[in-house]
N, C-alpha and C positions, 0 to 999 in steps of 0.2 A: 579557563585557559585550555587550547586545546593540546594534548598532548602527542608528541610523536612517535610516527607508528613505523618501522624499515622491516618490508618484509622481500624476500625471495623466492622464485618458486619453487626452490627446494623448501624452503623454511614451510610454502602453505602446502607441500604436494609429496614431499617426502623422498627420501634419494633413492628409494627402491626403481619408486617410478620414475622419476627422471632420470636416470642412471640408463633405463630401459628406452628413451625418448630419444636421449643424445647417440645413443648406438642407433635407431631406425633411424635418426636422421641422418646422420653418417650415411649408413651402409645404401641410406636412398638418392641422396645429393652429393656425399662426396664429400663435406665441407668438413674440416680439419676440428677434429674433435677438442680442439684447444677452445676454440672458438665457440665453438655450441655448448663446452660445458661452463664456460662465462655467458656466456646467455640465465643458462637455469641459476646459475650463482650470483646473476648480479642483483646487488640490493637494492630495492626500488624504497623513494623514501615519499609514504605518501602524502603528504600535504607539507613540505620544505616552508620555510619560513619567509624564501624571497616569491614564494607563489601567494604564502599569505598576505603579503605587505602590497602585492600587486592586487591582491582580492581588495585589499581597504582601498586603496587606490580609485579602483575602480566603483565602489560604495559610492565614494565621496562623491565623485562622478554622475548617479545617477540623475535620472532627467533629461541629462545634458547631450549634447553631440558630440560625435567622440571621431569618428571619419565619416566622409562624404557616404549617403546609405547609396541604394541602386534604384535609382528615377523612375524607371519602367520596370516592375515588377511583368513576369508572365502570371497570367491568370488562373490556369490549368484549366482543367475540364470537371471543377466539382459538381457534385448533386447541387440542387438547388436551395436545400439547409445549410452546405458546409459553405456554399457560395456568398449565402445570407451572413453567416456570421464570420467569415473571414475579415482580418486585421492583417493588410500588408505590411504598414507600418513597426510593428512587432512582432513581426516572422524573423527568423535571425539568421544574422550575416555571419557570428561567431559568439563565443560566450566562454567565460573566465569565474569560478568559482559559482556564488550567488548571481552573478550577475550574468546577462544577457545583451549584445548588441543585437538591435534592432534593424530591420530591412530603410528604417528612415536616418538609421545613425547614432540614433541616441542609443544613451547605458540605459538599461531597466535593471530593476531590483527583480529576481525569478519570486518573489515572495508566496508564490503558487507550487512551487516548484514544477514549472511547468506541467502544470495539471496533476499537482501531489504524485511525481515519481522520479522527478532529478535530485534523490537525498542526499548525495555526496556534491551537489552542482552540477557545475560544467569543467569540464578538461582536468575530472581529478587525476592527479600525477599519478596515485596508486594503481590505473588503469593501464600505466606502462605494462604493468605484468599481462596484461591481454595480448599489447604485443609481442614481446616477449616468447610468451607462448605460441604464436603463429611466427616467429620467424625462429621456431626448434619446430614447426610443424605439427604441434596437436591440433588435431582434425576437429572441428567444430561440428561438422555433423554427423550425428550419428542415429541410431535407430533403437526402437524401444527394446531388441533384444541386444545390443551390442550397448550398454550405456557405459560410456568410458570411465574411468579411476575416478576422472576431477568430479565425473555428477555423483560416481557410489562416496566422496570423501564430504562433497557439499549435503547429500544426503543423511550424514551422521552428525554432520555438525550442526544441520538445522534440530535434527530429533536430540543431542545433545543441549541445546541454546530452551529449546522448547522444554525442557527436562530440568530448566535451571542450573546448566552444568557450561565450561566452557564450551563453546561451542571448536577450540583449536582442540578440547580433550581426544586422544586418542587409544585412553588408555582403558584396565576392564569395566570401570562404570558405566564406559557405553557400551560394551559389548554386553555387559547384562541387560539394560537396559533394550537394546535392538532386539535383544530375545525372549523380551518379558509378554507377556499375552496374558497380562491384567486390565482390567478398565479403565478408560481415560490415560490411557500411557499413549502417547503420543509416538509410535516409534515406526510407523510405516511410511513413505513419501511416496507418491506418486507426481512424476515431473509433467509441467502443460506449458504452456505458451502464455493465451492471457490471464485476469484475474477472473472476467466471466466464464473462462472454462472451468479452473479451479473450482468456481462454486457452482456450476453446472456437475460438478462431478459428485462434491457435498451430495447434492440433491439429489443426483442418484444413487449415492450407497444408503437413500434414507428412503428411495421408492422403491428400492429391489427389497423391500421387506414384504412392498405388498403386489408388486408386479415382479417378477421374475424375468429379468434381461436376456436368458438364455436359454427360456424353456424350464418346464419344471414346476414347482408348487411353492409360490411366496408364503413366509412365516403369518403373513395376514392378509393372504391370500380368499377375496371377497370386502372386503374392511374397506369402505374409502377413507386414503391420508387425507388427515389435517395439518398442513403445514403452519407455523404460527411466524407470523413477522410483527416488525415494531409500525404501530400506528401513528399517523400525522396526527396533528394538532384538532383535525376536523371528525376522526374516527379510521381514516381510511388507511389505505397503504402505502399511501407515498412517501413515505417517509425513510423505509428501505430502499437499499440497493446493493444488488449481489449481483449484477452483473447485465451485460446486453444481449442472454440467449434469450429461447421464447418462457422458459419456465420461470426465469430470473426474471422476464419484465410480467409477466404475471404475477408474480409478488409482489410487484408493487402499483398494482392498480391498469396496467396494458393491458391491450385485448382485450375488453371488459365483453365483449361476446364469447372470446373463446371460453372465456375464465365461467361466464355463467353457465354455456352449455356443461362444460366439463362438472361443473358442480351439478346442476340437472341431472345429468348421466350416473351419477355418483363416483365419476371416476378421480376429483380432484378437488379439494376445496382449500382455502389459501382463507385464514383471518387474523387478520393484525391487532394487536392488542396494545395498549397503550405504554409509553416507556417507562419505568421507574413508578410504576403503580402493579406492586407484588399481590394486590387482594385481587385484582381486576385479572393478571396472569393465571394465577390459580385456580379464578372462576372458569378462564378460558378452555385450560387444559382437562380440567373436569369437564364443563359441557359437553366440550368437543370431541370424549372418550365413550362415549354410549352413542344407543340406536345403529348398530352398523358402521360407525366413524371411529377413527382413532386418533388421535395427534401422533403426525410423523417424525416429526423433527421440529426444534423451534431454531431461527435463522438472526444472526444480529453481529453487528458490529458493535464498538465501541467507544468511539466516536462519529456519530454521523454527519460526516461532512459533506453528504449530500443533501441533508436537512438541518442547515443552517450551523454546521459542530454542535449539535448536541449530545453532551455526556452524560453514559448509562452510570449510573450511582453503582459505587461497589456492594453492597448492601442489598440492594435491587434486584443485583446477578446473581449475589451466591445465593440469594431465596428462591430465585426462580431457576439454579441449577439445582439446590436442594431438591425442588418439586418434580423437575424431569427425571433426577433420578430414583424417585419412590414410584416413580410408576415406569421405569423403562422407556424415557423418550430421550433420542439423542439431541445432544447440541452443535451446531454449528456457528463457532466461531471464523467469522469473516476480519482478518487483517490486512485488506489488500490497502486498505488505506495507512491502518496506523504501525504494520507492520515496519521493522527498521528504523522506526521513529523514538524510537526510546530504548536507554541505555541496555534493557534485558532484551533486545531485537523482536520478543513477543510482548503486549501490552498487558494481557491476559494475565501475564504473571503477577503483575502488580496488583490486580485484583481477586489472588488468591481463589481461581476457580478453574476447574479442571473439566475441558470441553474435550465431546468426542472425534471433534474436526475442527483443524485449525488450516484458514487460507494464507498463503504469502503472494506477494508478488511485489508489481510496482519499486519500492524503495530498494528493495534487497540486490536486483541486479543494476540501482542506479540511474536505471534509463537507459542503459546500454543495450539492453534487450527486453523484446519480449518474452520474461519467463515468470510463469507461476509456479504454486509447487500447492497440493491439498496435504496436508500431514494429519495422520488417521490411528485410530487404536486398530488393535489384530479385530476387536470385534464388529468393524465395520469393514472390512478388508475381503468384500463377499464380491468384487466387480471381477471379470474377466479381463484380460489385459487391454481387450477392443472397449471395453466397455470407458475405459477412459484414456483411450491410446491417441497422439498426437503424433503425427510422422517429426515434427522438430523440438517436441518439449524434450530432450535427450541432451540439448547442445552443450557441448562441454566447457566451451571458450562462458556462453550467459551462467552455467557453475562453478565457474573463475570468478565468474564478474560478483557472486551473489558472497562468495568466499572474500572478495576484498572489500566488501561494504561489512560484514560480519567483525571482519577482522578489526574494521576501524572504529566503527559505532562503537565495538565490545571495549575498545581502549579508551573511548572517549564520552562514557555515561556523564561522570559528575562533568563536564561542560555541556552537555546539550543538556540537562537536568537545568544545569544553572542559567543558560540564554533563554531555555524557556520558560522558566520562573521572573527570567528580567521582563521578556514579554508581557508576559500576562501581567506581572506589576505597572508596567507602560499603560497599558491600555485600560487596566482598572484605574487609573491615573485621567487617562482622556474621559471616563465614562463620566466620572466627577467633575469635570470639567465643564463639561458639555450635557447639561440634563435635562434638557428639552430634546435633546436629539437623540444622545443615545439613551441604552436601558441596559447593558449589563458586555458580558465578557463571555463567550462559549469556547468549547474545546479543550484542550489540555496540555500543556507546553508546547512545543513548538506548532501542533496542529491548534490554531483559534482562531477566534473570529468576534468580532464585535459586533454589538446588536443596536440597532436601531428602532425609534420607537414609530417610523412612519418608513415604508417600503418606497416610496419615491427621491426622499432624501438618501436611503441606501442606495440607490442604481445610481444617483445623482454624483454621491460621494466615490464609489467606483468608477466610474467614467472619466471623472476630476483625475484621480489619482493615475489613473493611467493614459490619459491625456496629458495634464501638463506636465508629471512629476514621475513617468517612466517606473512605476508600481504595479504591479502585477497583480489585484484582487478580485474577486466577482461577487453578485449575489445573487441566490437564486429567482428571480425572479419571473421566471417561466413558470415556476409552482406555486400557484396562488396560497394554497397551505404550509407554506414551508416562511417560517418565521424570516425578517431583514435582515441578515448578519452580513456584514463584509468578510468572506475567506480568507484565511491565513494557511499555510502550510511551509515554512521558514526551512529551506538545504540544511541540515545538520551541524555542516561546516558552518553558520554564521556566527559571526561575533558580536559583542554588544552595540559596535559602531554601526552593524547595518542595522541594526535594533531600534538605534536613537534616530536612523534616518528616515526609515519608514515611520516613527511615532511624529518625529517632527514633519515630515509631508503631510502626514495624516491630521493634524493639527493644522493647519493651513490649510487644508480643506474643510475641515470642521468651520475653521473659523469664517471663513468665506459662505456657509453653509447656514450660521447662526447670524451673521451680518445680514443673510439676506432675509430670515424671518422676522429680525426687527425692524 
């Protein structure tokens, strides 16, 4: 059950500062200070119950036609990739919680959340406070030496959240903690934009060990890095992904000339090791530590839902963070996916291991912006401010936005725990069912995904589901090594009813799917 959350923006921002907000604004518009300090006071309540009743509403809905869509779509001017896989029909006219209307009309279920980053939906109520906040006039942009109150407040509260601590604490735990410069303390943030910058940056606070960004003598300075990613099913690297720079798609298999020169040269070598096999890591990290080479850093998510939601065993991690740390390699933790998705807003925590870089992005600002954030120990804290400077990762209003998904998730654990146990009981339910087709369950509460035992009935059954039945899943099937799963990534907000709806479409296509093999 979800529970209710009424915050204001004194309540998330404090009266000092606003106290300070409502007098510039005054003293710059004029507008009667009765008025702008019921602005900062008024109580925004975020997910109200007649929003809820109108979300199931609209569940019931899906599939269906709901108003006349727009007959002539304009086409833009895409590349000829985005052109190729454009979908006018479910481009959107408007959208209400989980759900999404469609450029053709109909409700779709967001069961993607629109490409794993709408975690609170669409038009959550709790985003009032964004506006809010621009009609008292806090400045959205701002620059990497002016970073306003709201990003230094979202900034303590992610290294508090990450710390295992409320993330609304304001009190001296975190001010210890901010000041601690012990290992794996998590208490530095650096603000970016995307999630591939984010781990663009990972990467470089893990190559200035052995290039020196600004001049100077690297700590292993001559030494080519070995960077370590998770291996596909085939041996190779695709099965990561940290992002669309060039270093990030070089981990995972792009470039394969640049990648070989750069290994030739000895300037860079990238080997992936297989997931959830700790003898095979340890072999890696040893080979790869002799002859002039060192391991730089090893790189992983955990969940990989670009390779089919595959989950890293917790077991698996802490042996293979045990092993980084008896020899000095750092870890990078990548949560651009599952960040926000679970009740501790870091996944990481759940599995008991303590990385020396943690990514956020995607869920935490909602979809409202593009904003990451890389959160670091003092001992990795060696970049220059250029060295990971973004002229808009500063923005105040997307540190509002990361602040009201924090605030809501933090209140509402034991129901996304529970939707996404209902989940997974669902679909472990369909696998039984259907055992010619499918073969199991990947992912982990609301991030899953079901697996299939032939890749053409996968793309067959996606297609179905978002063709007739206004479902939102995909599977990878542009990656030949990357196992059939149909993707799952469920808004935070849903409830058991949109639970039973996607199991029962998804049943329906099954069934239509095993009808036609007999």
């Amino acid at each position: 059950m979800l529970t209710g959350v009424t915050r204001s923006l004194r309540d998330l921002l404090g009266d000092d500062y606003l106290d300070a907000v409502v007098r510039t604004r005054h003293a710059l518009t004029g507008a009667p200070l009765a008025e702008l300090e019921a602005l900062a006071s008024e109580p925004v309540e975020f997910f109200p119950e007649a929003f809820a009743e109108r979300c199931r509403h609209l569940v019931a809905r899906v599939g269906t036609v709901l108003v006349e869509g727009l007959p002539d779509p304009v086409a833009g001017a895409p590349s000829g990739a985005f052109g190729r896989a454009q979908n006018h029909a479910a481009a959107p006219l408007g959208g209400l919680g989980p759900c999404r209307v469609g450029q053709d009309g109909r409700v779709y279920l967001a069961a993607k959340s629109e490409h794993y980053q709408a975690s609170l939906g669409h038009a959550f109520p709790g985003f009032r406070l964004i506006a809010l906040a621009r009609e008292l006039g806090i400045l959205n942009a701002t620059h990497n030496n002016t970073r306003g109150q709201v990003t230094r407040i979202a900034e303590r509260a992610l290294v508090a959240a990450a710390a295992g601590l409320d993330p609304a604490d304001r009190g001296p735990a975190v001010d210890e903690l901010v000041a601690a410069t012990g290992r794996h303390v998590l208490n530095r943030v650096v603000n970016l934009e995307t999630g591939s910058l984010a781990a663009e940056a990972a990467l470089k606070m893990m190559l200035t060990r052995f290039y020196a960004a600004d001049g100077g003598a690297a700590v292993h300075d001559g030494v080519t890095p070995v960077l370590l990613v998770l291996a596909d099913g085939g041996g190779g690297p695709t099965a990561n992904y940290h992002g669309t720079t060039v270093t990030a798609q070089l981990l995972r298999g792009m470039w394969p000339g640049l990648r070989s020169r750069l290994e030739e040269a000895g300037v860079l070598r990238v080997v992936a090791v297989p997931p959830n096999d700790i003898a095979a890591f340890e072999d890696a990290l040893a080979r790869h530590s002799t002859g002039g080479f060192r391991v730089a850093g090893f790189c992983h998510e955990l969940i990989l839902m670009n390779y089919g939601g595959l989950r890293l065993d917790e077991a698996y991690l802490r042996a293979a963070y045990d092993a980084c740390d008896r020899v000095g390699v750092p870890v990078f933790c990548d949560e651009i996916q599952s960040g926000a998705w679970y009740p501790e807003l870091f996944l990481f925590r759940r599995y008991g291991i303590r990385p020396d870089m943690v990514a956020v992005g995607k869920g935490f600002p909602g979809g409202e912006y593009p904003a990451s954030r890389i959160l670091l120990s003092a001992e990795f804290d060696g970049l220059s401010q250029f060295g990971a400077l973004v002229t808009n990762g500063q923005e105040e209003l997307a540190s509002l936005a990361y602040l009201v998904t924090m605030t809501y998730v933090h209140a509402n654990g034991a129901h996304i725990d529970d939707v996404g146990a209902y989940l997974h009981a669902g679909l472990g339910q369909l696998v039984g069912r259907y055992p010619g087709t499918l073969s199991g369950v990947a992912g982990d509460g609301l991030m899953a995904g079901v697996q299939f035992v032939d890749g053409a009935a996968a793309a067959r059954f996606c297609r179905a589901l978002d063709r007739d039945h206004g479902i939102d899943t995909s599977v990878q099937a542009y990656k030949p090594a990357t196992p059939p799963v149909a993707l799952l990534k469920l808004p935070v907000v849903v409830e058991r009813d949109a639970v039973d709806v996607l199991l029962d479409r998804m049943g329906q296509v099954l069934d239509a799917i095993a009808g036609d093999a007999r």
